[in-house]
Residue frames as a rotation matrix with the C-alpha (Angstrom) as fourth column:
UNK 1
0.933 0.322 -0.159 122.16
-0.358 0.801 -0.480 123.64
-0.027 0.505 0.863 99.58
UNK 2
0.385 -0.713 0.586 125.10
-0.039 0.622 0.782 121.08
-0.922 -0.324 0.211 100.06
UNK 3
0.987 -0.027 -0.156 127.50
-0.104 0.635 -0.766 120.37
0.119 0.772 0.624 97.26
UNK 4
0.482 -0.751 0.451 130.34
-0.211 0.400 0.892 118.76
-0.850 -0.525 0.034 96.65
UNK 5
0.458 -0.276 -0.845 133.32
-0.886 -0.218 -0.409 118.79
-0.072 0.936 -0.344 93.97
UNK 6
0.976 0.040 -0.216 134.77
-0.121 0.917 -0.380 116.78
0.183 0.397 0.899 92.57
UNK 7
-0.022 -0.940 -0.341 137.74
-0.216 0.337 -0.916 117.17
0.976 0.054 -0.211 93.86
UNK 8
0.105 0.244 0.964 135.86
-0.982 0.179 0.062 116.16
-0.158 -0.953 0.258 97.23
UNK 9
0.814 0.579 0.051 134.83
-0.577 0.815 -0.052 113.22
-0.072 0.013 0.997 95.74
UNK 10
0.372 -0.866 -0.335 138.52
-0.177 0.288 -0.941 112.66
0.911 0.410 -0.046 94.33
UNK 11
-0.532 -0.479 0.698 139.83
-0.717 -0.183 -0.673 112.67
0.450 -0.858 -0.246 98.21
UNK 12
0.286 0.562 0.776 136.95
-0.905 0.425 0.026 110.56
-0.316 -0.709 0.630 99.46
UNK 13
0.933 0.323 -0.157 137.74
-0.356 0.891 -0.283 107.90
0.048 0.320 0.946 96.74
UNK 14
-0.047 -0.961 0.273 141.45
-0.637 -0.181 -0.749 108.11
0.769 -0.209 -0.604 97.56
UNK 15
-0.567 -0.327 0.756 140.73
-0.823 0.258 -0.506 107.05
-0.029 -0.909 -0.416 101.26
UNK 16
0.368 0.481 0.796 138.62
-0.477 0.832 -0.282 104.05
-0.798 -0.276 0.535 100.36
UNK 17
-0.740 -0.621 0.258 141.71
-0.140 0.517 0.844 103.14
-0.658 0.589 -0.470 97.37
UNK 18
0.375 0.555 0.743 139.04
0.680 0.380 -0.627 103.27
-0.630 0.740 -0.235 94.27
UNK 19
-0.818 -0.539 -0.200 140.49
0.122 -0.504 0.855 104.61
-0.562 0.675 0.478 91.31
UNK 20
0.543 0.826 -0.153 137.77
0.459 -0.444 -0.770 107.17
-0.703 0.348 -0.620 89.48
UNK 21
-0.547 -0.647 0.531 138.43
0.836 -0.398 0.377 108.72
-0.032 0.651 0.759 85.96
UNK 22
-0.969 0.100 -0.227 137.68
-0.072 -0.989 -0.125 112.31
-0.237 -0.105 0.966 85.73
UNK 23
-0.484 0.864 0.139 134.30
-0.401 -0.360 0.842 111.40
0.777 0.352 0.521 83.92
UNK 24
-0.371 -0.003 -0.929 133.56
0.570 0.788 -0.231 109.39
0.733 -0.615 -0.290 87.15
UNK 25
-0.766 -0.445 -0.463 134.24
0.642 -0.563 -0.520 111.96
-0.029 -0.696 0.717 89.29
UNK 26
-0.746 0.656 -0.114 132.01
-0.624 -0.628 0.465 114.78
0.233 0.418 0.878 87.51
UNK 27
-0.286 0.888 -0.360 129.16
-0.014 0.372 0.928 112.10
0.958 0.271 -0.094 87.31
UNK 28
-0.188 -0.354 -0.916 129.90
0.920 0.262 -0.290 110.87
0.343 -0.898 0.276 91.46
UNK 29
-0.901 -0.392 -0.183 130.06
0.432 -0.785 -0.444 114.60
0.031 -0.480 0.877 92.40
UNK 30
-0.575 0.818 0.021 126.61
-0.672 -0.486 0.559 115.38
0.467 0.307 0.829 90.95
UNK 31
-0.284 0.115 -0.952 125.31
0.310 0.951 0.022 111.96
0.907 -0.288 -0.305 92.65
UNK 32
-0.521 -0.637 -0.568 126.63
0.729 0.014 -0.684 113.64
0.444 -0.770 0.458 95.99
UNK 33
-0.929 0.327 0.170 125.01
-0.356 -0.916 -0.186 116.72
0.095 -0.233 0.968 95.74
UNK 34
-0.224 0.971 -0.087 121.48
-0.549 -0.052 0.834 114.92
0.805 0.234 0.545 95.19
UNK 35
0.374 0.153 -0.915 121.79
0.371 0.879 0.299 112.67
0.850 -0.451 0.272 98.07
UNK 36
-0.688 -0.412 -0.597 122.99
0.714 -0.239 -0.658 115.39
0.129 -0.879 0.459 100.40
UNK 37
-0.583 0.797 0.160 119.94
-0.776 -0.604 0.182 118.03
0.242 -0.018 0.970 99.41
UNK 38
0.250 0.766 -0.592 117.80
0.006 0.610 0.792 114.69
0.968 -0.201 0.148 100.49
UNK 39
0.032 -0.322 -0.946 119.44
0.997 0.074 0.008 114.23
0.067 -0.944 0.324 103.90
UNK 40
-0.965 -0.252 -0.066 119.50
0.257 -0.873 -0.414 117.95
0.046 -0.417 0.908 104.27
UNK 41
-0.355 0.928 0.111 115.73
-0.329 -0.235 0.915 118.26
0.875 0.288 0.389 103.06
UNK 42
0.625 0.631 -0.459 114.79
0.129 0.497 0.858 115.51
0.770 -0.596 0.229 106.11
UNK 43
-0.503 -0.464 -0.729 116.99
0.864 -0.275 -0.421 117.21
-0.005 -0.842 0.540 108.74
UNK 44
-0.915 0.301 0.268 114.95
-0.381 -0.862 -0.334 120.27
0.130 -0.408 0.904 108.44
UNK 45
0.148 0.963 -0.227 111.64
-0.373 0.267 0.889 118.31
0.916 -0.047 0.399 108.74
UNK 46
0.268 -0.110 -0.957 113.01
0.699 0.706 0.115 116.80
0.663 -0.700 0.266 112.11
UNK 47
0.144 0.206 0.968 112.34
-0.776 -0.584 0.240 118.93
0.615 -0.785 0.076 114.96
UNK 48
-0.790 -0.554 0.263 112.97
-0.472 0.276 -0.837 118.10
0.391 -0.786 -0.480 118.48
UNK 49
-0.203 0.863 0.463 109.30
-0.686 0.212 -0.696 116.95
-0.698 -0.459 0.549 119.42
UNK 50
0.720 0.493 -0.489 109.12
-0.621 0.772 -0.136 114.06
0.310 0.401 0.862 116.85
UNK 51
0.602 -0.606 0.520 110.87
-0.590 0.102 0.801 111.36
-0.538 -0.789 -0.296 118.13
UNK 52
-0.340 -0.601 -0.723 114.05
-0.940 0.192 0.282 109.59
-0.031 0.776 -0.630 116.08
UNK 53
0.631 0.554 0.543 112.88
-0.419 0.833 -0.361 105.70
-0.652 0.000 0.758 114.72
UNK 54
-0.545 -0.822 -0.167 114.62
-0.582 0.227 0.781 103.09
-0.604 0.523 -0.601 112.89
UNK 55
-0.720 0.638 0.274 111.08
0.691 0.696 0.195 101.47
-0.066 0.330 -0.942 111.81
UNK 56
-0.786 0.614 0.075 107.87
-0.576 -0.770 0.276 103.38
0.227 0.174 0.958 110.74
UNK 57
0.487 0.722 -0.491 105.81
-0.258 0.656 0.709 100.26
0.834 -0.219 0.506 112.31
UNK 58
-0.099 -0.573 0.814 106.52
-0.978 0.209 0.029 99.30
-0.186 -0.792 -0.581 115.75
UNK 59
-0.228 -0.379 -0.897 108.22
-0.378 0.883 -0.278 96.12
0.898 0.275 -0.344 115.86
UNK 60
0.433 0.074 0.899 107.15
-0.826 0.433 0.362 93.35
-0.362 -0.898 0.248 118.51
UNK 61
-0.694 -0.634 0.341 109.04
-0.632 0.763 0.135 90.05
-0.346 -0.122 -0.930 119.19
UNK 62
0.215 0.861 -0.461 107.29
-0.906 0.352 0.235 87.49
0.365 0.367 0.856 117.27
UNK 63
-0.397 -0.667 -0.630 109.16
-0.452 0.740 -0.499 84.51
0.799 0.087 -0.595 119.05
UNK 64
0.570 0.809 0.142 107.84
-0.225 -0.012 0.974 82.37
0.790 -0.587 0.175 121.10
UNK 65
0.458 -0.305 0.835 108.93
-0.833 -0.475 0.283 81.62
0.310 -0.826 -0.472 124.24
UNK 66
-0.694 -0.649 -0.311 112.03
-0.564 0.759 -0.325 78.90
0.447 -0.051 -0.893 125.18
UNK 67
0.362 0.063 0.930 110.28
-0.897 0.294 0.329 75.58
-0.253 -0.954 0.163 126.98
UNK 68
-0.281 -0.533 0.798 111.32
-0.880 0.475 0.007 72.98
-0.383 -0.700 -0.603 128.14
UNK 69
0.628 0.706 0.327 110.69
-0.656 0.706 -0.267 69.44
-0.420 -0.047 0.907 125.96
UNK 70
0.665 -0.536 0.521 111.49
0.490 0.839 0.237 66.23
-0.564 0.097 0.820 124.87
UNK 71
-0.050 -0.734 -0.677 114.64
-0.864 -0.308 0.398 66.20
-0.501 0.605 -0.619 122.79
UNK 72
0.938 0.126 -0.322 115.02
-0.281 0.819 -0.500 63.32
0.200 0.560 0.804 120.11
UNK 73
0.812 -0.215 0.543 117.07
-0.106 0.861 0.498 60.65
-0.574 -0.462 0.676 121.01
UNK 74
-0.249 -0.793 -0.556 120.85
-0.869 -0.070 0.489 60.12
-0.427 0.605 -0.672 119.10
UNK 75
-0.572 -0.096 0.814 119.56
-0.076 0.995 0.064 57.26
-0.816 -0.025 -0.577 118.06
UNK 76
0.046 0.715 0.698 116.65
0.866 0.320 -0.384 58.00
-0.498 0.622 -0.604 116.34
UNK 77
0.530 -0.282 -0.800 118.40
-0.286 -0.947 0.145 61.27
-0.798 0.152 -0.583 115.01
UNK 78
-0.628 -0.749 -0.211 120.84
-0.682 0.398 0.614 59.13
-0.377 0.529 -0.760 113.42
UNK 79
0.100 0.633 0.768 118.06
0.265 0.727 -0.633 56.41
-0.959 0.267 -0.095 112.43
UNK 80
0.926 0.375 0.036 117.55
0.184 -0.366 -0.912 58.31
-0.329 0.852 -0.408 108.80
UNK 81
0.412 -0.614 -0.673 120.99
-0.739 -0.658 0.148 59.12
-0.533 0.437 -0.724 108.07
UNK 82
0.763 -0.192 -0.617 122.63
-0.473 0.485 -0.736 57.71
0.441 0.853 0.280 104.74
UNK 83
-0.034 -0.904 -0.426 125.90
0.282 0.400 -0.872 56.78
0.959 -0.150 0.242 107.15
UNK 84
0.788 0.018 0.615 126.47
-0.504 -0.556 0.661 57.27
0.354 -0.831 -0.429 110.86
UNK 85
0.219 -0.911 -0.350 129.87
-0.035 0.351 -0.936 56.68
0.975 0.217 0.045 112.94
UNK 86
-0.642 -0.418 -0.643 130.41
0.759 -0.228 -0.610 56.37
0.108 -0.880 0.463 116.68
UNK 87
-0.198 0.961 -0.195 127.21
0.958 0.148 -0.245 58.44
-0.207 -0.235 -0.950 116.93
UNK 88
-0.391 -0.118 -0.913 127.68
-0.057 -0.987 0.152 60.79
-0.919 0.111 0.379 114.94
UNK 89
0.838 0.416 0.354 126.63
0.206 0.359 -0.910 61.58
-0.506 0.835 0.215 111.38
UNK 90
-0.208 -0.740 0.639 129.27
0.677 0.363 0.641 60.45
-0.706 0.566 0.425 108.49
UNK 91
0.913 0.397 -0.095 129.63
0.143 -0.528 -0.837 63.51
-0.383 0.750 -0.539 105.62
UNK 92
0.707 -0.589 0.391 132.16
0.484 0.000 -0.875 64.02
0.516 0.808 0.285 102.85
UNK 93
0.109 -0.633 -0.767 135.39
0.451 -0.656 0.605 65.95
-0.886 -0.412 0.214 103.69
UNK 94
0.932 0.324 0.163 135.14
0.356 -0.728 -0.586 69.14
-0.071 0.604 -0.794 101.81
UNK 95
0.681 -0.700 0.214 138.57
-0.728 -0.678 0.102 70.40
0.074 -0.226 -0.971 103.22
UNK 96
0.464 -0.571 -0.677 141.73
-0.038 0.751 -0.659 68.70
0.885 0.331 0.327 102.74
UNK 97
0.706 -0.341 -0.620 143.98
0.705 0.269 0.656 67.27
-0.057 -0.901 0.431 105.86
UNK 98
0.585 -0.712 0.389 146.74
-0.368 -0.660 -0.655 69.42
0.723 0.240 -0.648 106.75
């Protein structure tokens, strides 16, 4: 069975800069241990004759397929808009000029 001290955890949280107070740690360390006896539990169920999956339903492509049709005019694209410029559409400026 996997565990892990707390002065593992104290090293892991080191290299990812997170400052942990000792009751942290203790709590984190016990955390660790339950979440490695799971991942250890489902590595011995996994045997070489089931194969590995990233979905427990097979996934098909539900897209359909690109074709080819009209496109809408710049005109009548721009028809509905509250402002349009040089054929474009006219929107606030969020960002200042530099």
């Amino acid at each position: 069975m996997p565990t892990m001290s707390s002065e593992e955890v104290a090293r892991l949280a080191s290299l990812a800069r997170i400052q942990l107070t000792d009751e942290e740690l203790t709590r984190f360390a016990g955390e660790f241990d339950a979440i490695l006896t799971a991942v250890a539990s489902v590595s011995e169920v996994a045997s070489d004759d089931v194969p590995a999956t990233s979905h427990p339903i097979a996934m098909t492509n539900v897209f359909r397929a690109d074709e080819v049709t009209r496109t809408l005019p710049q005109e009548e694209a721009l028809a509905g808009a509250p402002e349009a410029a040089d054929g474009r559409f006219v929107v606030p400026q969020i960002l200042g000029e530099e």
